[in-house]
MDAnalysis code that builds the backbone (N, CA, C; Angstrom):
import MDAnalysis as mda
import numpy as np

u = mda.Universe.empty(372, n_residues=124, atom_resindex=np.repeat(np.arange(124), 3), trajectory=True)
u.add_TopologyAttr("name", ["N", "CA", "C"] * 124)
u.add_TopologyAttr("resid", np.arange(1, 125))
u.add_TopologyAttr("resname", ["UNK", "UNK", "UNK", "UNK", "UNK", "UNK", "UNK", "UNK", "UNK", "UNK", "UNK", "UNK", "UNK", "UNK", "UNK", "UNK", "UNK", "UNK", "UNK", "UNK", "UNK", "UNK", "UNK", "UNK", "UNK", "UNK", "UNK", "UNK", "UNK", "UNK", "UNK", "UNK", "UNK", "UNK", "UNK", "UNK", "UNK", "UNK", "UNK", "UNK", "UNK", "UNK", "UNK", "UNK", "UNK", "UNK", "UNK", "UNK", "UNK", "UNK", "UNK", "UNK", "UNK", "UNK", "UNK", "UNK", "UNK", "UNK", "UNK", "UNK", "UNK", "UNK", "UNK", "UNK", "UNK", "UNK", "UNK", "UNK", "UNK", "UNK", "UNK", "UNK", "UNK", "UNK", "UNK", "UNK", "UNK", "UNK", "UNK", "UNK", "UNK", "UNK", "UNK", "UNK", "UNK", "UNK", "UNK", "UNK", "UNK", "UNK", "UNK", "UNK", "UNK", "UNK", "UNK", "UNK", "UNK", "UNK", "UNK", "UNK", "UNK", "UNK", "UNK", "UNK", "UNK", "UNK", "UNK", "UNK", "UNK", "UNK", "UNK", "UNK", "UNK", "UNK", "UNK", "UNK", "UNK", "UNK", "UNK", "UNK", "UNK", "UNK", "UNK", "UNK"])
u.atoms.positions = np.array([
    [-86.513, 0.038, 67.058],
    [-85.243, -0.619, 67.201],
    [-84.112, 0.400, 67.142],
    [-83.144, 0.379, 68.153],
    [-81.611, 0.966, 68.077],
    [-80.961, 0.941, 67.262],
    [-80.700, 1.848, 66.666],
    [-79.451, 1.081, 65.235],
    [-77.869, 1.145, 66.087],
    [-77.634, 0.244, 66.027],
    [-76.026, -0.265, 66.640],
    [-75.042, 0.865, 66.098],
    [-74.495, 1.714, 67.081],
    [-73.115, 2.183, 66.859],
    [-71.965, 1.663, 66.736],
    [-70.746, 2.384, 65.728],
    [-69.701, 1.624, 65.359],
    [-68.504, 2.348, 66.885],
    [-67.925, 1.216, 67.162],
    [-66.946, 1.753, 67.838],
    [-66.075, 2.360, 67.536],
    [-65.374, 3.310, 67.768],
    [-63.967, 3.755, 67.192],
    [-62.862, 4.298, 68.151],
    [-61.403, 3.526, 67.908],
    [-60.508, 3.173, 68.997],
    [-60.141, 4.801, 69.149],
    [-60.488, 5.401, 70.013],
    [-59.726, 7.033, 70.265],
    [-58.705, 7.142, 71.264],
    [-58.022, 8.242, 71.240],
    [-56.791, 8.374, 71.794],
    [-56.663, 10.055, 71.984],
    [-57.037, 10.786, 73.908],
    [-56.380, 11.283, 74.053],
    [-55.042, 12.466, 73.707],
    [-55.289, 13.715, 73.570],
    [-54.288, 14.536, 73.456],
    [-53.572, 14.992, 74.446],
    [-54.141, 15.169, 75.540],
    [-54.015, 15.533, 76.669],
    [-53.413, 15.205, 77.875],
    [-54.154, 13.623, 78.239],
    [-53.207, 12.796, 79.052],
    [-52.766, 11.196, 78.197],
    [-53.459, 11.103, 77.104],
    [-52.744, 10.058, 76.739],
    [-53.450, 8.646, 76.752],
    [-54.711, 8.555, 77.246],
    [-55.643, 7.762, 77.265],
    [-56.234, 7.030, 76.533],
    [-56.183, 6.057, 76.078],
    [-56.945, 5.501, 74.580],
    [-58.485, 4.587, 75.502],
    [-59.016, 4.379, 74.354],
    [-60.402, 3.780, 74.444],
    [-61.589, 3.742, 73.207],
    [-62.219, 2.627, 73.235],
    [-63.020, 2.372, 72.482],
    [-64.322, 3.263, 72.697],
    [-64.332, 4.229, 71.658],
    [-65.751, 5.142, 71.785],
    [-66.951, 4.715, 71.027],
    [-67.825, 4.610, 71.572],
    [-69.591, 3.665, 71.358],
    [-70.311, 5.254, 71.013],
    [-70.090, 6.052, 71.256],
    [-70.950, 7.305, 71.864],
    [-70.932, 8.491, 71.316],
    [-69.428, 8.564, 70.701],
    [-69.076, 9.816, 69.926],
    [-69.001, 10.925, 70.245],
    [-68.435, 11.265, 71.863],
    [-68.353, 12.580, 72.288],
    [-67.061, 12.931, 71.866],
    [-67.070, 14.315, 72.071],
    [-65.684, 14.929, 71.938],
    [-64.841, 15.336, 72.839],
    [-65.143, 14.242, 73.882],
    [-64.363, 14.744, 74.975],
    [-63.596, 13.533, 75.594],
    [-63.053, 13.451, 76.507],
    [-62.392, 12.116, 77.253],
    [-62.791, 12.099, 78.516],
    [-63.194, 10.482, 78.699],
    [-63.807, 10.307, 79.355],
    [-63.239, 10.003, 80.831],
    [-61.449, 10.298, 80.574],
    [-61.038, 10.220, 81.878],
    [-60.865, 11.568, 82.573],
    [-60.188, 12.734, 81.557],
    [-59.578, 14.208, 82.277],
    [-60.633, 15.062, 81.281],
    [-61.683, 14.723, 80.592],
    [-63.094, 15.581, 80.315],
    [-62.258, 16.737, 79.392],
    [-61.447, 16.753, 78.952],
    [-60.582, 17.560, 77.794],
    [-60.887, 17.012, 76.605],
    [-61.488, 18.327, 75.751],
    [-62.347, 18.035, 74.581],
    [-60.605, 17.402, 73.396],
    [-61.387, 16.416, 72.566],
    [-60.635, 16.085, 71.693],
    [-60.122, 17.294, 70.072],
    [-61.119, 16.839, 70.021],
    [-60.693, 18.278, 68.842],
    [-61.375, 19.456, 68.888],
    [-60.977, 20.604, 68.063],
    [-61.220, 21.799, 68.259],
    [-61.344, 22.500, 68.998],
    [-60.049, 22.114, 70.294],
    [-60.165, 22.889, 71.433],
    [-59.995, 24.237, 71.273],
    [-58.705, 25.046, 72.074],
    [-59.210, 26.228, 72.550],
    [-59.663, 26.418, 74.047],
    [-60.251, 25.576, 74.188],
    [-61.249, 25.652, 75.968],
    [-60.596, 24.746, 76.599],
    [-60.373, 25.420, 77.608],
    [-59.234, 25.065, 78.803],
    [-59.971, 23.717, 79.201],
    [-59.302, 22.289, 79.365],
    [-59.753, 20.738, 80.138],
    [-60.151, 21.267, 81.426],
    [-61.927, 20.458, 81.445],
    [-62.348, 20.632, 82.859],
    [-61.180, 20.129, 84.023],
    [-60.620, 19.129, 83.607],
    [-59.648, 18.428, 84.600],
    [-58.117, 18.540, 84.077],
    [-57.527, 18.791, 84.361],
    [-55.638, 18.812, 84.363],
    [-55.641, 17.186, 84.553],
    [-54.348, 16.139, 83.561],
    [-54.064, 15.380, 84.003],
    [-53.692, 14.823, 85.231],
    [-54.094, 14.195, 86.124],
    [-53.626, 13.601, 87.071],
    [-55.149, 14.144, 88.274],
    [-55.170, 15.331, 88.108],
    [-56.642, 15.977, 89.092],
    [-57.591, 14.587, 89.213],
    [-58.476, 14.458, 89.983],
    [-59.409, 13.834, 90.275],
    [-60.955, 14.402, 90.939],
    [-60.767, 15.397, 90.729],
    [-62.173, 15.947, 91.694],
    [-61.886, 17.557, 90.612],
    [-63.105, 18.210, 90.146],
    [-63.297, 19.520, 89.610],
    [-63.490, 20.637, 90.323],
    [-63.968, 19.850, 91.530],
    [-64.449, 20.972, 92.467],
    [-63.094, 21.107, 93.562],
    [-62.031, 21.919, 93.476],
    [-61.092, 22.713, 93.822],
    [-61.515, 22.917, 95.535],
    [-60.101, 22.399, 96.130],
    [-60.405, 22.737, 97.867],
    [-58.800, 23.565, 97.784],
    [-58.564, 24.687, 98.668],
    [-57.202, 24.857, 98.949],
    [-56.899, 23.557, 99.933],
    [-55.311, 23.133, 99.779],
    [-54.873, 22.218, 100.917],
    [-54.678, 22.781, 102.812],
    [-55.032, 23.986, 102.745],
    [-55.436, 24.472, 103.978],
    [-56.690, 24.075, 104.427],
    [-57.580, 24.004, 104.026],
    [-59.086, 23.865, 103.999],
    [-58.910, 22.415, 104.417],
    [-59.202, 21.985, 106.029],
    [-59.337, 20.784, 106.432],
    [-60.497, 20.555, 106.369],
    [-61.703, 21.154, 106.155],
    [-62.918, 20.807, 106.461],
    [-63.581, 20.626, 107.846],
    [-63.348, 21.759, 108.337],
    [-63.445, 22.059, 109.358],
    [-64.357, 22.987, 109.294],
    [-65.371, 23.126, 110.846],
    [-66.304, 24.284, 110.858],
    [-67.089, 24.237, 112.093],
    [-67.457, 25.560, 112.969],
    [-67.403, 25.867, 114.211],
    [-68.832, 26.641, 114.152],
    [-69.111, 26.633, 115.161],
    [-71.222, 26.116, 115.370],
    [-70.578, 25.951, 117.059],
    [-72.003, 26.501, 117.544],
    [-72.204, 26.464, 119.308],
    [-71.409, 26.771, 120.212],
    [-71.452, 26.244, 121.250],
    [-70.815, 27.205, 122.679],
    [-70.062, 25.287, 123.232],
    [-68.870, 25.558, 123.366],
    [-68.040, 24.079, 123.732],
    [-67.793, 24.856, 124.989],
    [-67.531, 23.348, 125.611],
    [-67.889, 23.682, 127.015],
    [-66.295, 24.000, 127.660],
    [-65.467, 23.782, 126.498],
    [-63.874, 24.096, 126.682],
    [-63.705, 26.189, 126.484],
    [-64.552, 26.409, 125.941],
    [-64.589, 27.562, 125.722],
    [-64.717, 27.959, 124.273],
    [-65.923, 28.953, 124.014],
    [-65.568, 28.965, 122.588],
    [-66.722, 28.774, 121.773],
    [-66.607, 28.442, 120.479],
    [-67.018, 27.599, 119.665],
    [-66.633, 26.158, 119.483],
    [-67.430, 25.334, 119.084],
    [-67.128, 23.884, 118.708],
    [-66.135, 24.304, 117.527],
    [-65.199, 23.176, 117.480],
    [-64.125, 22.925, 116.294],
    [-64.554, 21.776, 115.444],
    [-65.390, 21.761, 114.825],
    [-65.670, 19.934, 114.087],
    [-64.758, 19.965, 112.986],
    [-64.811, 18.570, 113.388],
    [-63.778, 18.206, 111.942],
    [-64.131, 16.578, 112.187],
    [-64.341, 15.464, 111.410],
    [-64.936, 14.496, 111.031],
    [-66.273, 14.147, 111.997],
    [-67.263, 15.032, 112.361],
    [-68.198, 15.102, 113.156],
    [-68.028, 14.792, 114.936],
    [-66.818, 15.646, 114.942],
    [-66.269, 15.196, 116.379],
    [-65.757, 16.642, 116.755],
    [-65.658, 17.543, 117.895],
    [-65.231, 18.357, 118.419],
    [-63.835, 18.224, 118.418],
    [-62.965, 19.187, 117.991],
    [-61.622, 18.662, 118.686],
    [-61.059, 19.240, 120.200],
    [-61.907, 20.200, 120.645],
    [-61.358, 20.656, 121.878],
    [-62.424, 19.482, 123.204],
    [-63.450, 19.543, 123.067],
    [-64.426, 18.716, 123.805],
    [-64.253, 17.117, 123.556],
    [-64.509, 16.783, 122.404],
    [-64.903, 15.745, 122.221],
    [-66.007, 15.082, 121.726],
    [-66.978, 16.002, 122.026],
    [-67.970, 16.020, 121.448],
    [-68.835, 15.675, 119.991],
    [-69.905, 14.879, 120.025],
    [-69.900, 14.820, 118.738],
    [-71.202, 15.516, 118.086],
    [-71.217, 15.777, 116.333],
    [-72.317, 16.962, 116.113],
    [-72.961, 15.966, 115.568],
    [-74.064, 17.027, 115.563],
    [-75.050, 16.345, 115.123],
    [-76.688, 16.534, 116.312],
    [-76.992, 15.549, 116.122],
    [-78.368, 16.311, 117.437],
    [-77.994, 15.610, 118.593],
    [-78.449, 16.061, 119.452],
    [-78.023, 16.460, 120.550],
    [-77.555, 15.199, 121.307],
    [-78.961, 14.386, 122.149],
    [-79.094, 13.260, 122.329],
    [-79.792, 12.112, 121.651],
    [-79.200, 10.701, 121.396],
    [-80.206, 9.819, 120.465],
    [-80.383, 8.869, 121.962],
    [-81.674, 8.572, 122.869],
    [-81.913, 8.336, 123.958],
    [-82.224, 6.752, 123.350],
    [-81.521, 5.732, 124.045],
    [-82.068, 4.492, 123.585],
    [-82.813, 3.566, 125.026],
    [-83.016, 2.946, 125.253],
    [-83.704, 2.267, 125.875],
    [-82.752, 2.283, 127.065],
    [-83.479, 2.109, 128.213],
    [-82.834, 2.536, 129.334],
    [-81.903, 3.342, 129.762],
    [-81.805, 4.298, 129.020],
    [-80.912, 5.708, 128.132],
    [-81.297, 6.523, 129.582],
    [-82.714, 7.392, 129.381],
    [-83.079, 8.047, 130.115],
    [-82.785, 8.575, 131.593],
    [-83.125, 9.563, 131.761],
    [-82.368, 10.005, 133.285],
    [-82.823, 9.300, 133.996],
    [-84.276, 9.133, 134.310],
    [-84.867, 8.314, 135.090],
    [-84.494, 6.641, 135.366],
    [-84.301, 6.384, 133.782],
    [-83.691, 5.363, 133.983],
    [-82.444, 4.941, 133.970],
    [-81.723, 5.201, 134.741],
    [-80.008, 5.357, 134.855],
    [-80.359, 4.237, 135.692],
    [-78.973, 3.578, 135.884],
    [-78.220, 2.403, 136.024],
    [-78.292, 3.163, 137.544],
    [-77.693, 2.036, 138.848],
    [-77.445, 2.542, 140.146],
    [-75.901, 3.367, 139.764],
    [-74.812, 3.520, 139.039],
    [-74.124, 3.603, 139.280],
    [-73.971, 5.317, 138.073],
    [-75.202, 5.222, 137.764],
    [-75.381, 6.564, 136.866],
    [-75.088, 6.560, 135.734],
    [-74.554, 5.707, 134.979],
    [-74.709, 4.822, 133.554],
    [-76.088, 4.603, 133.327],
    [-75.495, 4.170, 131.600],
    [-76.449, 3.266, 131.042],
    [-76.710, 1.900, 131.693],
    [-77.830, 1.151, 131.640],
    [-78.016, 0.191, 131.870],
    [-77.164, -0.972, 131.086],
    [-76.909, -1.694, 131.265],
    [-76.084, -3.158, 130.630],
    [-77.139, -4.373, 130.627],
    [-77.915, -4.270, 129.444],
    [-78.957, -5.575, 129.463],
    [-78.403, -6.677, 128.700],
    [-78.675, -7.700, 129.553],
    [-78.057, -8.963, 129.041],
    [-79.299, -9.991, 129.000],
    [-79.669, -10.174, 127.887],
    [-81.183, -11.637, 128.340],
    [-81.970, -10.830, 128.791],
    [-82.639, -9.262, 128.422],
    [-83.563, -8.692, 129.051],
    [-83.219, -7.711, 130.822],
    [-81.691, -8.628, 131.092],
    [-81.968, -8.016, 132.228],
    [-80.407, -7.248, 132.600],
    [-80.353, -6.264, 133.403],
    [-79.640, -5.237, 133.580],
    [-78.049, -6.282, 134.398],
    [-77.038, -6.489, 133.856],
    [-76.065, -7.459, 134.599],
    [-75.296, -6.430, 135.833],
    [-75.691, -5.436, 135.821],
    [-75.146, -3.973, 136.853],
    [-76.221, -4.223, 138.171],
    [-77.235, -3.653, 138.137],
    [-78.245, -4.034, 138.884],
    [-79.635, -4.728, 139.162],
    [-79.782, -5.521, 137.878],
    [-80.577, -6.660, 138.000],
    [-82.123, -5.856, 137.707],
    [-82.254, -4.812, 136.843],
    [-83.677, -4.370, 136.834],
    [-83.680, -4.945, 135.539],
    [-85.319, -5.343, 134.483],
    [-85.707, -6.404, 134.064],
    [-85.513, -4.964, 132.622],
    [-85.340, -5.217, 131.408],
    [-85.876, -4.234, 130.456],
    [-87.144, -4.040, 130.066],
    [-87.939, -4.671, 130.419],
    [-89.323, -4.895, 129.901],
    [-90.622, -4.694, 130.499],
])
């Protein structure tokens, strides 16, 4: 059996946070800044939300292959920005996808009820 912990109402030096602690760490559980006996710099600065540090230059951006604009690819939310293009693998071929099976008009096929509403070939 568990023996039941006592809660105790804590309060923040740092940003100011109160809360009922079950657990008894020495730290806070919103900006991770130890309560007593610091000394050691808060993993988080009030207001921060993420530990892991990006400069605000850093769009998240990153360049891989040969774009057909010239160059390298530019990705940035899995999309080329000079092409258009999107990353990732190459082609995902779906059903009547295929070269062979191109539409008369060199498209994809348009199946409606099994059957192609472009040129009337059956999917099946």
């Amino acid at each position: 059996m568990a023996m039941a912990t006592k809660e105790v109402r804590k309060q923040c030096p740092t940003c100011n946070y109160g809360w009922l602690d079950k657990y008894g760490k020495n730290e806070c559980p919103k900006c991770l800044a130890p309560l007593v006996g610091g000394g050691v710099v808060p993993k988080r600065a009030p207001g921060e939300v993420s530990t892991f540090k990006a400069k605000a230059s850093d769009a998240g951006e990153s360049t891989s292959g040969e774009c057909s604009k010239g160059g390298a690819h530019t990705w940035k939310f899995g999309k080329c920005s000079k092409c258009g293009g999107s990353e990732g693998y190459a082609k995902v071929v779906s059903p009547g996808s295929s070269k062979a099976g191109l539409c008369t008009d060199g498209l994809k096929h348009a199946f409606k009820f099994s059957k192609c509403s472009k040129c009337g070939k059956n999917e099946f």
